[in-house]
VMD Tcl script that draws the C-alpha trace (Angstrom):
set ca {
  {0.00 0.00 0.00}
  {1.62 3.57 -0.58}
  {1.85 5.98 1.97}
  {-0.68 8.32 0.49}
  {-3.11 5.43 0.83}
  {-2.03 4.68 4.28}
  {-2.26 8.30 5.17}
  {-6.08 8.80 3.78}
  {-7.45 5.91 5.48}
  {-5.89 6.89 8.90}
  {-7.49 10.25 8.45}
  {-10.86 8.87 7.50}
  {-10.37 6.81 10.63}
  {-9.95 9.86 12.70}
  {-13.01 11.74 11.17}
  {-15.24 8.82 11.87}
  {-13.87 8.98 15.89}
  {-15.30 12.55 15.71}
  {-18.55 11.56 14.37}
  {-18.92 9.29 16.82}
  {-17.91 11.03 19.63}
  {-19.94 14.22 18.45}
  {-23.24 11.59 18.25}
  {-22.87 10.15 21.34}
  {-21.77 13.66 23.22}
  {-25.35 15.00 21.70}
  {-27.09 11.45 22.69}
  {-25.66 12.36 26.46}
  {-26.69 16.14 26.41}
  {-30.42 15.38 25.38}
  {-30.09 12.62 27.68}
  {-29.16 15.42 30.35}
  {-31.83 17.73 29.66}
  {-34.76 15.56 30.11}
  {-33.03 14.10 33.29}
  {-32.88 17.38 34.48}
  {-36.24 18.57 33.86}
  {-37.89 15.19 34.61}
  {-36.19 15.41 38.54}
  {-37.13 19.03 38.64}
  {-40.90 18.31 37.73}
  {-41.36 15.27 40.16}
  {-39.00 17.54 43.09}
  {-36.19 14.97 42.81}
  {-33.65 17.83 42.63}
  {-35.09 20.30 44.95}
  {-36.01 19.23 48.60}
  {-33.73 16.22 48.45}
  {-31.85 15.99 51.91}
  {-30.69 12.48 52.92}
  {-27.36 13.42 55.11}
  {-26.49 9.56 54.92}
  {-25.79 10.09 51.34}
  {-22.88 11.60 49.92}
  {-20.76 13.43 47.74}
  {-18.80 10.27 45.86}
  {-16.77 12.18 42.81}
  {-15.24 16.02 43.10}
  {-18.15 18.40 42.47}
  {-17.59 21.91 43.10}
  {-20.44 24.36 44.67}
  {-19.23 28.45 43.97}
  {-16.14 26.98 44.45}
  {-15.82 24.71 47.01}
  {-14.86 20.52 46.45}
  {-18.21 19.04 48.30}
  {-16.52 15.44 47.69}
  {-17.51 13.14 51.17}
  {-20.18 15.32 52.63}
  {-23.35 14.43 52.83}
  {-26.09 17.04 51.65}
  {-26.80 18.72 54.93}
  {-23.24 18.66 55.50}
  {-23.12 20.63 51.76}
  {-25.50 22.75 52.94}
  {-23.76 24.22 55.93}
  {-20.48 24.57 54.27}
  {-21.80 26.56 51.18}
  {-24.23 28.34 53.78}
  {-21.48 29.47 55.49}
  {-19.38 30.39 53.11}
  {-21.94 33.04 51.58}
  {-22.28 34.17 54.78}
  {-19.07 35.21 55.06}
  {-18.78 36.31 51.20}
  {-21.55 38.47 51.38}
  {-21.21 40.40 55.26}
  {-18.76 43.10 53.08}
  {-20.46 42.58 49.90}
  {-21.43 45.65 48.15}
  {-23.44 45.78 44.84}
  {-24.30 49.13 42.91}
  {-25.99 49.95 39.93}
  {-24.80 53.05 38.50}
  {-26.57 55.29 35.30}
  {-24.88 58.55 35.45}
  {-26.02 60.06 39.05}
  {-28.13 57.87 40.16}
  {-27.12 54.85 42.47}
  {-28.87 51.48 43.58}
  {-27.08 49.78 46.24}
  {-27.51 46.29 47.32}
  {-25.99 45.14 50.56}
  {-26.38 41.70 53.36}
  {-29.58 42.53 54.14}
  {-30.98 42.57 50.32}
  {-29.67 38.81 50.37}
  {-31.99 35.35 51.22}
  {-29.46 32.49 50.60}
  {-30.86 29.57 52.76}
  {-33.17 28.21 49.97}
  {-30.71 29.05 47.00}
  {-28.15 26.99 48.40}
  {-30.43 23.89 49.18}
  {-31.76 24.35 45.68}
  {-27.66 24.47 44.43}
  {-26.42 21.42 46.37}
  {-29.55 19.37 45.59}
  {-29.04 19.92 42.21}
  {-25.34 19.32 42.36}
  {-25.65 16.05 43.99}
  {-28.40 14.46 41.57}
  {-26.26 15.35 38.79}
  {-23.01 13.81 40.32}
  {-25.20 10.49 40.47}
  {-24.83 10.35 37.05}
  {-22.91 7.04 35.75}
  {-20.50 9.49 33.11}
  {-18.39 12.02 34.74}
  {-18.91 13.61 31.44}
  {-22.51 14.19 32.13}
  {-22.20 16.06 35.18}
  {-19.14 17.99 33.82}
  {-21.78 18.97 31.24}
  {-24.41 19.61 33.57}
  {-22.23 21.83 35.39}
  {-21.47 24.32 33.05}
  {-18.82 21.86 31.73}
  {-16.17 22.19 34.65}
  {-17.92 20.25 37.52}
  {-18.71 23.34 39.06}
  {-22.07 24.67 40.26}
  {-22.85 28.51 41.10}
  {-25.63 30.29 42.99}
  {-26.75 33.39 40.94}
  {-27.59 36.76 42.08}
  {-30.77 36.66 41.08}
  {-31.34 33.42 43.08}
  {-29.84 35.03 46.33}
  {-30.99 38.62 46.43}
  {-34.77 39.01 47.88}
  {-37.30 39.90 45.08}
  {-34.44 40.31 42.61}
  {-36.61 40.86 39.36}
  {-38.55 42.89 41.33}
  {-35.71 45.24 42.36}
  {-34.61 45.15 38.66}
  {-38.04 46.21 37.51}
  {-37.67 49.05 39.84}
  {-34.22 49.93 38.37}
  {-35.43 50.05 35.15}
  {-39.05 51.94 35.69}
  {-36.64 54.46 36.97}
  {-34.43 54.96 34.33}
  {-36.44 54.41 31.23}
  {-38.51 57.01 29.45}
  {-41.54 56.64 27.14}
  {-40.76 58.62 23.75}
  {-42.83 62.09 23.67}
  {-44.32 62.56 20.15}
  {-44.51 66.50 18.99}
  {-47.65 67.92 19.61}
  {-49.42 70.93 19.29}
  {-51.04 73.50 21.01}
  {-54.41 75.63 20.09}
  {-54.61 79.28 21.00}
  {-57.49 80.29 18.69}
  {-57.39 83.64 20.32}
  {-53.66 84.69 19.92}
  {-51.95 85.92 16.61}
  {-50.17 82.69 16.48}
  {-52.65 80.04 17.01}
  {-50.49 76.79 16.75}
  {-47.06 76.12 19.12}
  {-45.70 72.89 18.05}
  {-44.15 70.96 20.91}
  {-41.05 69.33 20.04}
  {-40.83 65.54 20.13}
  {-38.63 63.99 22.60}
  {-36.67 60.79 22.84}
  {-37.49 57.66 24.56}
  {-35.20 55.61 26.60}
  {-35.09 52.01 26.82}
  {-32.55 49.63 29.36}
  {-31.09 46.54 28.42}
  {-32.35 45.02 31.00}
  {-30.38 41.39 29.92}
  {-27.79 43.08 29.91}
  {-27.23 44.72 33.34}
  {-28.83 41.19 34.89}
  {-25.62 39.38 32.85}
  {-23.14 41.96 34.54}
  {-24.73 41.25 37.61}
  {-24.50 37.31 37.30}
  {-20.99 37.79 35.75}
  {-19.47 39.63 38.68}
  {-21.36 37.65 41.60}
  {-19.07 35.71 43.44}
  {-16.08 36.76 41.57}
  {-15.72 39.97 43.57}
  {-17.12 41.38 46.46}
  {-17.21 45.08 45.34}
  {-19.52 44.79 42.61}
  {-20.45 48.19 40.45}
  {-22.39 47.20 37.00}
  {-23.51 50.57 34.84}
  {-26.25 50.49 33.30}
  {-26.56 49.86 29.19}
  {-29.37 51.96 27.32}
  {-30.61 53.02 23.80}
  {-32.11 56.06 22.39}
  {-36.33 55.47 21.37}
  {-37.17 57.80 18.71}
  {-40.68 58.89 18.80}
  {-43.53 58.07 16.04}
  {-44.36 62.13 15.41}
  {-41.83 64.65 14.90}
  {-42.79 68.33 14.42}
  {-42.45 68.03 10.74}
  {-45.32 65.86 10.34}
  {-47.94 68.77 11.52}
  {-45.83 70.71 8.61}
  {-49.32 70.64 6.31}
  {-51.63 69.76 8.96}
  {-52.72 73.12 10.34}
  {-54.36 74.72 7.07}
  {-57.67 76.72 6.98}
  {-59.27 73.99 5.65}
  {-62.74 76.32 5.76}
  {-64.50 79.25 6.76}
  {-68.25 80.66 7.08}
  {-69.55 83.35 8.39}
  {-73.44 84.78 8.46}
  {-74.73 88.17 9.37}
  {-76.45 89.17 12.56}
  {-76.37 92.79 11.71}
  {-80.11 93.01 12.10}
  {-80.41 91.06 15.66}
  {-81.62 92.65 18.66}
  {-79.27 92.49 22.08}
  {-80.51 89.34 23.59}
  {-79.85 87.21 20.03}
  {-76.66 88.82 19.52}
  {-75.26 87.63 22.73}
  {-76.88 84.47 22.30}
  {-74.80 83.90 19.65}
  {-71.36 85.36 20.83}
  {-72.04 82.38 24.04}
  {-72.41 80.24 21.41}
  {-69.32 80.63 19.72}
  {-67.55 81.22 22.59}
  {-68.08 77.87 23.74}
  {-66.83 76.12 20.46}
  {-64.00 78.31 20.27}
  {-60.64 76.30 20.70}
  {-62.76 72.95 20.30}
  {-59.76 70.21 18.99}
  {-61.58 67.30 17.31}
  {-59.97 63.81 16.82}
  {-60.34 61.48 13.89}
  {-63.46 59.84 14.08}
  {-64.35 61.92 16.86}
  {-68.06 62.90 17.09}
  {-69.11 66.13 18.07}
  {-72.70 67.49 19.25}
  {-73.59 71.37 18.60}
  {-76.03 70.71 22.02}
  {-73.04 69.61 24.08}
  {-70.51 72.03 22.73}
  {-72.82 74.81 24.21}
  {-74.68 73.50 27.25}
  {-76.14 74.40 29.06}
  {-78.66 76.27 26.54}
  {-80.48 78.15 29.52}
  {-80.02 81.84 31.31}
  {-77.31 79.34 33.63}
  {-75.23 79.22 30.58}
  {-75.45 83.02 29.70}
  {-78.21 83.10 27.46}
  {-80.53 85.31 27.27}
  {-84.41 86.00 25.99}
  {-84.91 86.99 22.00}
  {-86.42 86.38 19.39}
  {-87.28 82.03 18.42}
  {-89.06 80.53 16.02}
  {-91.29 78.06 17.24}
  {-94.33 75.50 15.57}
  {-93.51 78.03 13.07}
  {-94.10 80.52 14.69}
  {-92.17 83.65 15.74}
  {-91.83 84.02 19.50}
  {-89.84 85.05 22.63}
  {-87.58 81.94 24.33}
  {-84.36 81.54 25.95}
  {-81.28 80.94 23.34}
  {-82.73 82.58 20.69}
  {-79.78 82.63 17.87}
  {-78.18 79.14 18.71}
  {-79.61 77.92 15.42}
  {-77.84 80.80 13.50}
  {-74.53 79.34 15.54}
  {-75.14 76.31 14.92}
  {-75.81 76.82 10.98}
  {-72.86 78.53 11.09}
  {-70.78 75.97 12.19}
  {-72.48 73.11 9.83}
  {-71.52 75.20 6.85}
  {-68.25 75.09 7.98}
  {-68.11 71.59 8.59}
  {-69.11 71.04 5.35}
  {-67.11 72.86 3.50}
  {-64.39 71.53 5.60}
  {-65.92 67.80 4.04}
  {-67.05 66.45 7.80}
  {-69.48 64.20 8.04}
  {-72.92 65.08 8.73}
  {-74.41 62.54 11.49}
  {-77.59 65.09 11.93}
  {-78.96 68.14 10.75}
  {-83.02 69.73 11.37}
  {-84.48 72.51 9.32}
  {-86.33 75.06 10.65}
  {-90.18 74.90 10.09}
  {-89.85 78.43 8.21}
  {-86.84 79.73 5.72}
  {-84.06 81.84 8.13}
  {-82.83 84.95 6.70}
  {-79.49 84.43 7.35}
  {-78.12 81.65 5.05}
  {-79.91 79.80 1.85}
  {-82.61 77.38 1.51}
  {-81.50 73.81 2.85}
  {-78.56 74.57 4.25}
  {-79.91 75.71 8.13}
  {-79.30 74.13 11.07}
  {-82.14 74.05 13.43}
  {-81.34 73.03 16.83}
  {-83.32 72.40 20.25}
  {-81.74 71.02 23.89}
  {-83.63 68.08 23.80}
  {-85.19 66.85 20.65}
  {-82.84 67.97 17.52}
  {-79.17 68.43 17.50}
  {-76.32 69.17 14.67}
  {-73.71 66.40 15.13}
  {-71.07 65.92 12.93}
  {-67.86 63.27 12.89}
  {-64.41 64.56 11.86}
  {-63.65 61.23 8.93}
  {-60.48 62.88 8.03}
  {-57.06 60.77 9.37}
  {-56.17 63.95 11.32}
  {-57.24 66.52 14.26}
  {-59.13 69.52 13.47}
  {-59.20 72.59 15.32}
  {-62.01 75.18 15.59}
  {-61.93 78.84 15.85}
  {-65.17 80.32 16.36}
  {-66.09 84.36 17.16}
  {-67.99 86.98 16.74}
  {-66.59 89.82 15.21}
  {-68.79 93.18 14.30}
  {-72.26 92.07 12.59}
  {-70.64 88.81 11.67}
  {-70.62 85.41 13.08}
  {-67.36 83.61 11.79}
  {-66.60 79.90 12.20}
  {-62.99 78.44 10.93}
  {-61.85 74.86 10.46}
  {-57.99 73.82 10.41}
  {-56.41 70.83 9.89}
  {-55.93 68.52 7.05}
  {-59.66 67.48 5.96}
  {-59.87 68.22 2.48}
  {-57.92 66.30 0.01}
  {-54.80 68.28 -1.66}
  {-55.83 70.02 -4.34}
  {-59.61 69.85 -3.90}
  {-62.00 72.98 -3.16}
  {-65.56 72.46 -2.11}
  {-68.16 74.76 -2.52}
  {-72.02 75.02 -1.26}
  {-74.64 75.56 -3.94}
  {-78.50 75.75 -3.08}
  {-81.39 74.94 -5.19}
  {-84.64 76.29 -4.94}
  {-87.05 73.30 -6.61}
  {-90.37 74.81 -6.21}
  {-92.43 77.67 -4.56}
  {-95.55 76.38 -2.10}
  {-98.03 79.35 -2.29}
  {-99.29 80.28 0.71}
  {-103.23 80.47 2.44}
  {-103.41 84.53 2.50}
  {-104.75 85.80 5.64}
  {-106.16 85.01 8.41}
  {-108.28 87.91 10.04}
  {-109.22 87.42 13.94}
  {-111.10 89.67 15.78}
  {-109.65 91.59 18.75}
  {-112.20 90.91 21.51}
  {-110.13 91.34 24.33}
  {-108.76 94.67 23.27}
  {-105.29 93.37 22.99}
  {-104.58 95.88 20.21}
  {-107.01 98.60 21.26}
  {-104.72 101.13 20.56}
  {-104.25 99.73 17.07}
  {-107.88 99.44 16.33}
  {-111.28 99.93 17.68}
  {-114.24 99.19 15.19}
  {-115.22 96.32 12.71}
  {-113.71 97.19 9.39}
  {-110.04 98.63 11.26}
  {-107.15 96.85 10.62}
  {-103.67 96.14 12.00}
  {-101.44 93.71 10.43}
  {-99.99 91.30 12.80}
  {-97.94 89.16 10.05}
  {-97.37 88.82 6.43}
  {-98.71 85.66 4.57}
  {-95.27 84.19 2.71}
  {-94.68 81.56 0.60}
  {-93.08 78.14 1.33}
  {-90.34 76.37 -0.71}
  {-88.45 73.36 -1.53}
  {-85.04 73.21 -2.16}
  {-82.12 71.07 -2.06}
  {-78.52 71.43 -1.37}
  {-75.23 69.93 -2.93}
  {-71.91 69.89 -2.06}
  {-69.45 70.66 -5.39}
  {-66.06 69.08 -5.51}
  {-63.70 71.38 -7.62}
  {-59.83 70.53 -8.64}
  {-57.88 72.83 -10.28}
  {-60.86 75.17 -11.32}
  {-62.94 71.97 -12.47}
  {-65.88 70.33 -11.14}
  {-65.17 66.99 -10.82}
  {-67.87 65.65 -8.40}
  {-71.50 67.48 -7.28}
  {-73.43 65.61 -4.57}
  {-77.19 66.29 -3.05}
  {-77.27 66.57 0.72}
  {-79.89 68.34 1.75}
  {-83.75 67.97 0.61}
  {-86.34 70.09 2.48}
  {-89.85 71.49 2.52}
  {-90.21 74.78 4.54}
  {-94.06 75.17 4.71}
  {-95.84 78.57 4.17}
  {-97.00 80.69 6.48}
  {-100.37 82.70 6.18}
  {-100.82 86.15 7.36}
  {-102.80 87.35 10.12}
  {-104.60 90.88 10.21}
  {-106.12 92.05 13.34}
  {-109.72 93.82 13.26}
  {-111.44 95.88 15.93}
  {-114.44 94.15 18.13}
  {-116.70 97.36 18.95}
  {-119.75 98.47 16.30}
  {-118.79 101.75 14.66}
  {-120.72 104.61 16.07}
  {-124.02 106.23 14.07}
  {-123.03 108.77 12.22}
  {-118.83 108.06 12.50}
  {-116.89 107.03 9.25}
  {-113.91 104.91 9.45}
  {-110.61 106.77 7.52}
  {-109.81 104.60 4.32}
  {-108.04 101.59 5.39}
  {-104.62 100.82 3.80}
  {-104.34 97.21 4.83}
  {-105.13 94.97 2.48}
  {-106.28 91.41 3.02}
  {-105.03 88.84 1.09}
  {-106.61 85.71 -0.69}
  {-105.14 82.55 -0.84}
  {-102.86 81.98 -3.70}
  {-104.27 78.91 -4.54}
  {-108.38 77.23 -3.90}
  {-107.83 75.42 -0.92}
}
mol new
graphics top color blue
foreach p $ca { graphics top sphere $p radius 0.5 }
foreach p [lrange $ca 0 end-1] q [lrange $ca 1 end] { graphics top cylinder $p $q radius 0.2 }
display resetview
């Protein structure tokens, strides 16, 4: 045979050895492991104290050769010996000024070391010294750990860490409706995060090696999800309406100052639902309101809060121009003067309401006010698509005539110093006519229409006049002055 030969089969010999030794070494280890765990789940390993028995092969417990002693015997060496180790023992956890100290009376060692030498001798029963070497960290040895001898350890780590670590602050912003700059953006701050494994392996690592222990603690930097630059085209007018109160008496104008006052600064989440009755509650004299003019069964009459519904129209026009959703929305029995056909907003604490939810992705903020004769509401935010306009666009669909008047007789002398006699009259209200109308919403981009949609249908029914005329018979001989009231008929045969 020739040396090469003889050379190549000796080597093949040797890597067979290997493969045999590396099966039978992973055989043993699994071997191990369920040993382990199967004497750890029926309390073979833990709790087992027979002092007759004892230590037959070198086994070393944080560092001391048990070999001849029983387990009780075990136990009262190692016992002892962590006494000692640990009456000048002093552990600290530093992170740049702050300090955690552990000293002899953070430590519990009787049950660690029972668990430790219970463990070491079940594992030196083992036929293979192999085995155990492997059991024990592969050098015969067994350790206590920190964490097993130090009272509540995780706890006390928990602690360390709650005190160090820092959730990230997204940016946020601020609303000041009323001042010249209405949005401070709050900068985002960092999080901090320990590494918690970390500091508990430089604790484990340095246990009994040294008795003057100081570990510093490991972090990382936690960037937050929001930085200011993301509000960068989020605070945009995204719209603005306004309606007239130029021809209100005191009470209504106040009513609706209170009004806006109250939904001034309002900051509206996504998907957020707001309610006009809640925003300005309560609606009574406690709230600041005051007596004028109402309408009411279609009627005009005197009532607490009279010009909420011109605040709240106001603010539904903005909303949706500003492309809210519209959850509810009331007409008024009779056309208002103050904004177009189908596009009021009745409202009444109790029984109708204008709610609206804010479907855009972002916050909107609302700056409300009364400013001269005009009632202004503003949207900002990010609600409207780039690019995209919308516009409000009434329809009036068809006139209802209405019944003429009504003439009533003034019995009572109610009017008496309007009129007297049969045949004198005082006009209490004009007959007017009723409509139908709807409302759309247009969708403009770049100066084109490029989507109309209907969302508002109503009837406002007609309203017929009423005339007063005097009760008393006209004296013999007196003639009535020519009257310049005149009565109307119906428009249509009833």
């Amino acid at each position: 045979m020739k040396k090469s030969e003889v050379v190549n089969k000796k080597n093949n010999e040797v890597k067979k050895l290997r493969m045999r030794k590396k099966a039978k070494n992973l055989a043993l280890s699994i071997f191990l492991f369920v040993a382990v765990m199967s004497m750890a789940v029926t309390g073979i390993v833990i709790g087992y104290n027979d002092e007759k028995t004892k230590f037959t092969r070198d086994v070393y417990i944080n560092g001391s050769d048990v070999r001849g002693y029983t387990v009780e015997k075990a136990n009262q060496v190692i016992a002892e010996k962590m006494e000692k180790s640990i009456e000048d023992m002093d552990i600290k956890v530093v992170y740049g000024d702050k300090i955690w100290q552990f000293d002899k009376n953070d430590f519990e060692i009787d049950d660690a070391v029972k668990n430790v030498v219970n463990t070491a001798f079940r594992t030196s029963k083992f036929t293979n010294k192999d085995a155990v070497n492997l059991v024990a960290s592969k050098t015969g040895s067994f350790k206590t750990g920190i964490n097993e001898v130090i009272k509540n350890f995780d706890e006390k780590i928990d602690n360390i860490v709650s005190e160090i670590e820092v959730e990230p602050v997204d940016a946020s912003v601020e609303f000041h409706p009323n001042q010249k700059q209405m949005f401070k953006i709050c900068d985002a701050e960092n999080g901090i995060e320990v590494d918690k494994d970390r500091l508990i392996d430089d604790l484990k690592c340095q246990f009994l090696k040294n008795q003057n222990i100081t570990v510093y603690v490991h972090t990382k930097s936690i960037a937050p999800k929001i930085n200011s630059d993301y509000f960068a085209d989020k605070l945009s007018l995204q719209s603005k309406f306004t309606t007239s109160i130029k021809d209100s008496q005191a009470g209504r104008r106040n009513n609706v100052t209170v009004a806006l006052e109250k939904i001034n600064g309002t900051v509206v989440k996504p998907n957020e639902i707001v309610s006009f009755n809640k925003l300005t509650s309560p609606q009574d004299a406690s709230g600041g309101y005051k007596d004028a003019i109402i309408i009411l069964n279609g009627k005009y009459a005197n009532g607490i809060g009279g010009g909420l519904c011109q605040a709240s129209t106001t603010l539904y026009n903005a909303c949706v121009l500003a492309n809210m959703e519209i959850l509810e929305v009331h007409k008024h029995t009779i056309p208002v003067h103050y904004v177009e056909h189908a596009l009021d907003a009745m409202i009444s604490d109790g029984y109708a309401d204008m709610i609206f939810k804010n479907n855009s992705e972002n916050n909107i903020y609302i700056k409300s006010y009364v400013s001269g004769d005009d009632a202004t509401v503003e949207i900002y935010g990010k609600s409207v698509p780039d690019g995209i306009t919308i516009k409000r666009v009434s329809e009036e669909v068809a006139v209802i005539p209405h019944e003429g008047d009504k003439v009533i007789v003034d019995t009572n002398g109610e009017y008496a110093d309007k009129v007297l006699y049969k045949g004198e009259y005082y006009r209490l209200k004009w007959p007017s006519e009723g409509y139908e109308a709807k409302a759309y919403k247009e969708y403009y981009k770049d100066g084109e229409l490029i989507k109309k949609e209907e969302i508002r249908h109503e009837k406002y029914q007609s309203q017929q006049g009423i005339v007063v005329e005097g009760a008393q018979e006209l004296p013999e001989g007196f003639v009535l002055p020519e009257q310049n009231v005149t009565i109307y008929k119906p428009q249509i045969e009833q």
